[in-house]
C-alpha positions as CSV (number, residue, x, y, z in Angstrom):
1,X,120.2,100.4,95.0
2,X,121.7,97.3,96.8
3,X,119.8,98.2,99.8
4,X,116.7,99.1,98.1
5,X,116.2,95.4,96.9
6,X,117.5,94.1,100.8
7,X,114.8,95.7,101.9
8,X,112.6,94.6,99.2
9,X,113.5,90.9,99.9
10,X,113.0,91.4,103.4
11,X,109.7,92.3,103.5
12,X,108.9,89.9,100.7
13,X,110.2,87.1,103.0
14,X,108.1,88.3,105.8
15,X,104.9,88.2,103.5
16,X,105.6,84.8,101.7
17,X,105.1,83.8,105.8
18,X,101.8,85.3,105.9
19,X,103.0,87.8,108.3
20,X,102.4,91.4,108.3
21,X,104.8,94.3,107.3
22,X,104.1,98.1,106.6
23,X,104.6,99.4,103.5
24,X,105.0,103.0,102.2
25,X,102.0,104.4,100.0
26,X,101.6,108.3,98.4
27,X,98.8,108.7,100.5
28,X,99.5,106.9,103.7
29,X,101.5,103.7,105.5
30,X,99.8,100.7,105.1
31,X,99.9,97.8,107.2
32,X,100.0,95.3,104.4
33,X,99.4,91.1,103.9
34,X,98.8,88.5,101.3
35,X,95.3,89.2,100.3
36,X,94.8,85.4,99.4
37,X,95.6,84.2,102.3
38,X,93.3,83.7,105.5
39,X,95.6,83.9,108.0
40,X,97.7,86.7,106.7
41,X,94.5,88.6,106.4
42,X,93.1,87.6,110.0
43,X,96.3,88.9,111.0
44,X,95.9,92.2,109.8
45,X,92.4,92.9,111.6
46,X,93.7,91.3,114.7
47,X,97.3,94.0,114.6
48,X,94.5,97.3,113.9
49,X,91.5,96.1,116.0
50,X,89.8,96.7,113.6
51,X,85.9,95.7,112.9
52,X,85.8,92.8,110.7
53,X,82.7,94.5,109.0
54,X,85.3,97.3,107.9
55,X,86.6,95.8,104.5
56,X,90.1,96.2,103.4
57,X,91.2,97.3,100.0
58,X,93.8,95.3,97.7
59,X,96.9,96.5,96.2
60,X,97.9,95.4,92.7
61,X,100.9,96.3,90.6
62,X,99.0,96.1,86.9
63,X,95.9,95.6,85.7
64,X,96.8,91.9,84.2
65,X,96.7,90.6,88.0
66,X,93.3,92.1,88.9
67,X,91.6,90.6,85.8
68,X,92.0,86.8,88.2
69,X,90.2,88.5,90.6
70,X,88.0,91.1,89.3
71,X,85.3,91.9,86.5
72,X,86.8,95.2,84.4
73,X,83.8,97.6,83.4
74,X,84.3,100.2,81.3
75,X,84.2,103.2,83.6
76,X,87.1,101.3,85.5
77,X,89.1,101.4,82.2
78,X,88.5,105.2,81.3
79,X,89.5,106.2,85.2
80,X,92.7,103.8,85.8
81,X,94.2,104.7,82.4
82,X,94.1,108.9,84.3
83,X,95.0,108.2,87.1
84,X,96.4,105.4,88.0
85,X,99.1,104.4,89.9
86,X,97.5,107.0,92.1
87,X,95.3,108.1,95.4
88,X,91.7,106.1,93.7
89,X,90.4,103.0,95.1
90,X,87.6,101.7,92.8
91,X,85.0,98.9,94.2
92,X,84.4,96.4,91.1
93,X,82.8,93.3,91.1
94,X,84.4,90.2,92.6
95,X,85.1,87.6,90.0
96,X,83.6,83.5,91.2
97,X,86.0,81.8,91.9
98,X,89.1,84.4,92.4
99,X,91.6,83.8,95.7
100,X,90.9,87.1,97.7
101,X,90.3,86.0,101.2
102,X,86.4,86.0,102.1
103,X,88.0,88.2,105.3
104,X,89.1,91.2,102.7
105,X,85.8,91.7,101.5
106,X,83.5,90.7,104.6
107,X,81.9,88.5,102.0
108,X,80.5,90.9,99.7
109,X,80.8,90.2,96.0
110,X,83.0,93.4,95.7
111,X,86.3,93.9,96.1
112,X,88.3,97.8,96.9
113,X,91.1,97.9,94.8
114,X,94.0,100.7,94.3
115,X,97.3,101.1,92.4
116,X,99.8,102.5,93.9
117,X,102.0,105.1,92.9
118,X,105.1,104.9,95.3
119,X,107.8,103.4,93.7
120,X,109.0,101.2,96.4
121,X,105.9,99.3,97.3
122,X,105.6,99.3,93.3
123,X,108.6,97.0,93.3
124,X,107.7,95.2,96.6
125,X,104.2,94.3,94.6
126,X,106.1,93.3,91.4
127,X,108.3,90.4,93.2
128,X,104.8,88.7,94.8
129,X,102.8,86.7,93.5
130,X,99.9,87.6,95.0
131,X,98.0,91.4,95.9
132,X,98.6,92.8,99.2
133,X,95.3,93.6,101.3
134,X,96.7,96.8,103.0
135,X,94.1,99.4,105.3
136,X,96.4,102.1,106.7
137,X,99.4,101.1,109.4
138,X,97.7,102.5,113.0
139,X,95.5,101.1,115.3
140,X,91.5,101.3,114.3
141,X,89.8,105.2,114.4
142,X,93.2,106.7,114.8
143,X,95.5,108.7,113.1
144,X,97.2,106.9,110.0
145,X,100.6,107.0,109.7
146,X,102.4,109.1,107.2
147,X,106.3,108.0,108.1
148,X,108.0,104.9,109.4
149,X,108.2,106.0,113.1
150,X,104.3,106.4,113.1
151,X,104.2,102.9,112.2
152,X,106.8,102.0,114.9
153,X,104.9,104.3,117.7
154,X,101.6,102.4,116.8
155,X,102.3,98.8,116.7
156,X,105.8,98.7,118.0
157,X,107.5,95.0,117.8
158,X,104.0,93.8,117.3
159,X,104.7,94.1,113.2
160,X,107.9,92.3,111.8
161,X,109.0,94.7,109.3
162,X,108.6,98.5,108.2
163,X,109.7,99.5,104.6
164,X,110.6,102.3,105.1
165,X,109.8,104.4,101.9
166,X,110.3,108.5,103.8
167,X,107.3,110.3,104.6
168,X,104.0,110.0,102.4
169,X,103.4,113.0,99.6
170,X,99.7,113.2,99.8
171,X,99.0,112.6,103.9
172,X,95.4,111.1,103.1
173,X,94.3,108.5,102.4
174,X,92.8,107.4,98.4
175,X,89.6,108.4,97.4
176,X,87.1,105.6,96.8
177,X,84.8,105.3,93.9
178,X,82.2,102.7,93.6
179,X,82.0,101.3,90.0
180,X,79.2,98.9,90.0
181,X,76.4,101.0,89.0
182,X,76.5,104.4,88.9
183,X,79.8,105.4,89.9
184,X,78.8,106.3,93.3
185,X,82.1,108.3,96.1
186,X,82.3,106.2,98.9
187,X,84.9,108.4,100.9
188,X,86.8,111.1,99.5
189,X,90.7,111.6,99.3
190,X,93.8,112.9,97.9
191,X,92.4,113.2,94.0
192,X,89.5,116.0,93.3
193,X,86.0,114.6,92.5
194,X,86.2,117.3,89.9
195,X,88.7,115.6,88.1
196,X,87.0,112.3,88.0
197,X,83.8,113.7,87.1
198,X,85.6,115.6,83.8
199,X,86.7,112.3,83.0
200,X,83.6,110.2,83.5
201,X,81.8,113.0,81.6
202,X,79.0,112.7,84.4
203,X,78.1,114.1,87.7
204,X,78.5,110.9,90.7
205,X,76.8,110.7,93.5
206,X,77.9,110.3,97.1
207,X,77.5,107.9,100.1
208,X,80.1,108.7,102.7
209,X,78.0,107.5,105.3
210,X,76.9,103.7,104.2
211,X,75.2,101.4,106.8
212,X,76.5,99.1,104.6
213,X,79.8,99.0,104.3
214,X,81.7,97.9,101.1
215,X,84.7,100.4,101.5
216,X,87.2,101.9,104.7
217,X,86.8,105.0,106.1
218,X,83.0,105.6,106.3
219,X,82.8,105.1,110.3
220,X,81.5,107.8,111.9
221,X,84.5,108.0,114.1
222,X,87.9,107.9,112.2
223,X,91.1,109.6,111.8
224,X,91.0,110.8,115.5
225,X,94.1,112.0,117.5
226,X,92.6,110.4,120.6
227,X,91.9,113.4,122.0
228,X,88.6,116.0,122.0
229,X,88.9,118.0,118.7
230,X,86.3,120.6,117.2
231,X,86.3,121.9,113.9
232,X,84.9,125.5,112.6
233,X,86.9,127.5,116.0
234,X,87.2,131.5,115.6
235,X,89.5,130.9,118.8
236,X,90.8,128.0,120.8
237,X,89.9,128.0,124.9
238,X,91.7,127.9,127.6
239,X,94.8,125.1,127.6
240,X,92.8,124.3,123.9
241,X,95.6,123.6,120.7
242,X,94.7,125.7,118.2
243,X,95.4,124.5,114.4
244,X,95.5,127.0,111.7
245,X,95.9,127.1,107.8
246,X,97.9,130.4,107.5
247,X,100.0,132.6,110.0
248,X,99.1,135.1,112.4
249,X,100.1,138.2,112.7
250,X,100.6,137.3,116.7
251,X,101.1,133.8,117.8
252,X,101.2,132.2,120.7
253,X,102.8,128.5,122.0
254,X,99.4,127.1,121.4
255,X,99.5,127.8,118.0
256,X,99.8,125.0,115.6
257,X,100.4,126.1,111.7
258,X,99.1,123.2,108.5
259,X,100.3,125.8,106.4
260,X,101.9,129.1,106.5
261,X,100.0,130.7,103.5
262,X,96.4,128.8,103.1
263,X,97.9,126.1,101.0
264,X,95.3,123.1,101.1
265,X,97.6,120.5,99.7
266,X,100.6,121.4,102.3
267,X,98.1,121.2,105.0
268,X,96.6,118.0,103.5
269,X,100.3,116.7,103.6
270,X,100.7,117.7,107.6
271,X,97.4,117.1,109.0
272,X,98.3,113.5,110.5
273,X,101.9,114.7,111.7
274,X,100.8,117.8,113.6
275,X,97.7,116.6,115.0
276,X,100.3,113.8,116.6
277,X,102.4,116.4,117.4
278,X,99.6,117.9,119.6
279,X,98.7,115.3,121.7
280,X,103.1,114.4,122.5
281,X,103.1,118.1,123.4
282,X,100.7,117.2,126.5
283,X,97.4,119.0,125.4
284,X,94.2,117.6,126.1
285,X,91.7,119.5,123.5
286,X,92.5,120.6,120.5
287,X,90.2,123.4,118.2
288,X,90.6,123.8,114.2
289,X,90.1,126.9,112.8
290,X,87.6,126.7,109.6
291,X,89.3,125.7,106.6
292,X,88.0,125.9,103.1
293,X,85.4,123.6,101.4
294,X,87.2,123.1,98.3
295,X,89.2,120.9,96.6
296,X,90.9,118.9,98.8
297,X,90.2,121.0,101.7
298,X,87.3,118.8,101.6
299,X,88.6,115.8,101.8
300,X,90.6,117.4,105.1
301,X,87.0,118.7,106.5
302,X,85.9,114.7,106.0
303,X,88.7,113.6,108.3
304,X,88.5,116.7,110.9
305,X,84.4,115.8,111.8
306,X,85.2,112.1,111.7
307,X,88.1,113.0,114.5
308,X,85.5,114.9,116.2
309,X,82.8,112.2,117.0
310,X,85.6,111.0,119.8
C-alpha cells in the first residue's frame, strides 16, 4: 500500500510540473498531462508526434469535475451511470469559459471525455486538481502500449515517469460516442455498440471516418506495427508472419496464435503485444487470418485495416 501512494505522489509531482507521465488505463497506457495547462498539453503532442488536428480526450475521476468544464445532456447521464468508470469516451459540449487547454480540443467547442476504470490512475486522478488530457503512451500511428515496458520501448527517457499499473485488461483502446446530436460512434472499442444501443433505446449512427475530426483514432493509418500487414489471409507468403485466432492442427515458427480457441476478447487483449512481438522477432510482413465481424471482433477488424494503410 505504502508504495502504491509513492508512486501515486510521484507522478502527481511530475504533473503538478506540467510534465508528462504514463499512466495505466483498462484499455490501454496513456501518456497523460494537466489538461488545463498549455504547456503540459503542447508537451504531450510534441512526446507522440502527433498532428495537432488529432484531439485528445480528458480523464476525470467523477462527474462533479466535468460539470466546470462540460454541458451534461441527458443521453450522457443514462450512458455514464452503465458504464462508467469504463472503455466509453463521450464528446459533449464544451462549457464558455471552462480551463481545458484550446490545444486538447483543437478549438472545437467539444470536448472527449472518459472515466476510467483502473484503480490506480482512479487514485492518481483523485489527488489532482485538475483532469488529465491523456491519448495513448506510443509514438503517433503506432501500436499503443498495453504494459509499462511498451511505454519505456516507445519514448524511453524522453517521459519522466511510468505508473506502472501491470498490463491493460481490455488491449484497445475506448469506444467514442458523440453526444451532441444524435448520438453518433466516432471510433469503436472495448464496449459493444449493442450494449449502448439497448441502453439508449435507439439505433446510432456511425462516422469512423470524419474529415473533421472531433475525436482520436479516425486516421486512416493507425494502430500500425510499422511493418506491411494485410488482413482477410487464407495463408501467409513466403518469410510472411502469420496471425491466427485459434490453433492449428500443424503449426509452424511463423505461426503467431491471438487466441487458442476463437476467443475475441483474449485476442482483443493480445493484439498490440503479439503484433510487437512480430516485428522484435525480425519479420518484415505480417498476414492476419480473417477474424469474425462481431462483437468486439469488430472493433479488432477497425484496428487491423487502419494498420494496413502503412
Amino acid at each position: 500500500m505504502k508504495s502504491i501512494q509513492s508512486n501515486i505522489k510521484k507522478a502527481k509531482k511530475y504533473l503538478d510540473k506540467n510534465h508528462c507521465v504514463a499512466v495505466p488505463t483498462e484499455t490501454v497506457y496513456g501518456l497523460a498531462g494537466n489538461a488545463y495547462s498549455d504547456v503540459s498539453v503542447k508537451r504531450i503532442f510534441k512526446l507522440k508526434k502527433r498532428p495537432t488536428n488529432n484531439p485528445l480526450i480528458v480523464h476525470y475521476s467523477d462527474i462533479d469535475k466535468l460539470k466546470n468544464d462540460c454541458v451534461i445532456s441527458d443521453n450522457f447521464i443514462k450512458l455514464y451511470n452503465e458504464f462508467s468508470p469504463g472503455p466509453i469516451t463521450f464528446i459533449l459540449k464544451l462549457k464558455k469559459g471552462s480551463k481545458i487547454s484550446k490545444f486538447v480540443t483543437n478549438k472545437q467547442e467539444s470536448l472527449a471525455v472518459r472515466f476510467p476504470k483502473h484503480s490506480l490512475f482512479k487514485k492518481l486522478l483523485k489527488s489532482l486538481d485538475y483532469p488529465l488530457a491523456a491519448p495513448s503512451a506510443n509514438m503517433s500511428t503506432r501500436l499503443s502500449s498495453v504494459k509499462a515496458s511498451d511505454v519505456i520501448e516507445e519514448f524511453g527517457s524522453k517521459i519522466k515517469y511510468v505508473l506502472d499499473g501491470g498490463k491493460c485488461q481490455i488491449g484497445l483502446e475506448s469506444t467514442i460516442i458523440n453526444l451532441i446530436g444524435r448520438p453518433t460512434i466516432l471510433r469503436l472499442g472495448g464496449l459493444d455498440i449493442a450494449k449502448i444501443e439497448k441502453i439508449l433505446k435507439k439505433k446510432v449512427l456511425f462516422k469512423t471516418n470524419s474529415e473533421k475530426k472531433i475525436a482520436p483514432g479516425q486516421f486512416p493509418l493507425h494502430y500500425s506495427p510499422g511493418i506491411p500487414l494485410r488482413t482477410n489471409a487464407k495463408k501467409p507468403k513466403k518469410n510472411e508472419a502469420f496471425v491466427l485466432i485459434k490453433k492449428r492442427k500443424k503449426s509452424f515458427k511463423n505461426y503467431y496464435y491471438l487466441s487458442k480457441k476463437n476467443n475475441l476478447q483474449q485476442s482483443a487483449k493480445n493484439l498490440y503485444t503479439l503484433l510487437r512481438k512480430i516485428k522484435k522477432d525480425g519479420y518484415k510482413m505480417i498476414a492476419v487470418e480473417k477474424i469474425q465481424n462481431k462483437g468486439i471482433g469488430k472493433t479488432i477488424n477497425d484496428r487491423l485495416n487502419r494498420a494496413s494503410k502503412y
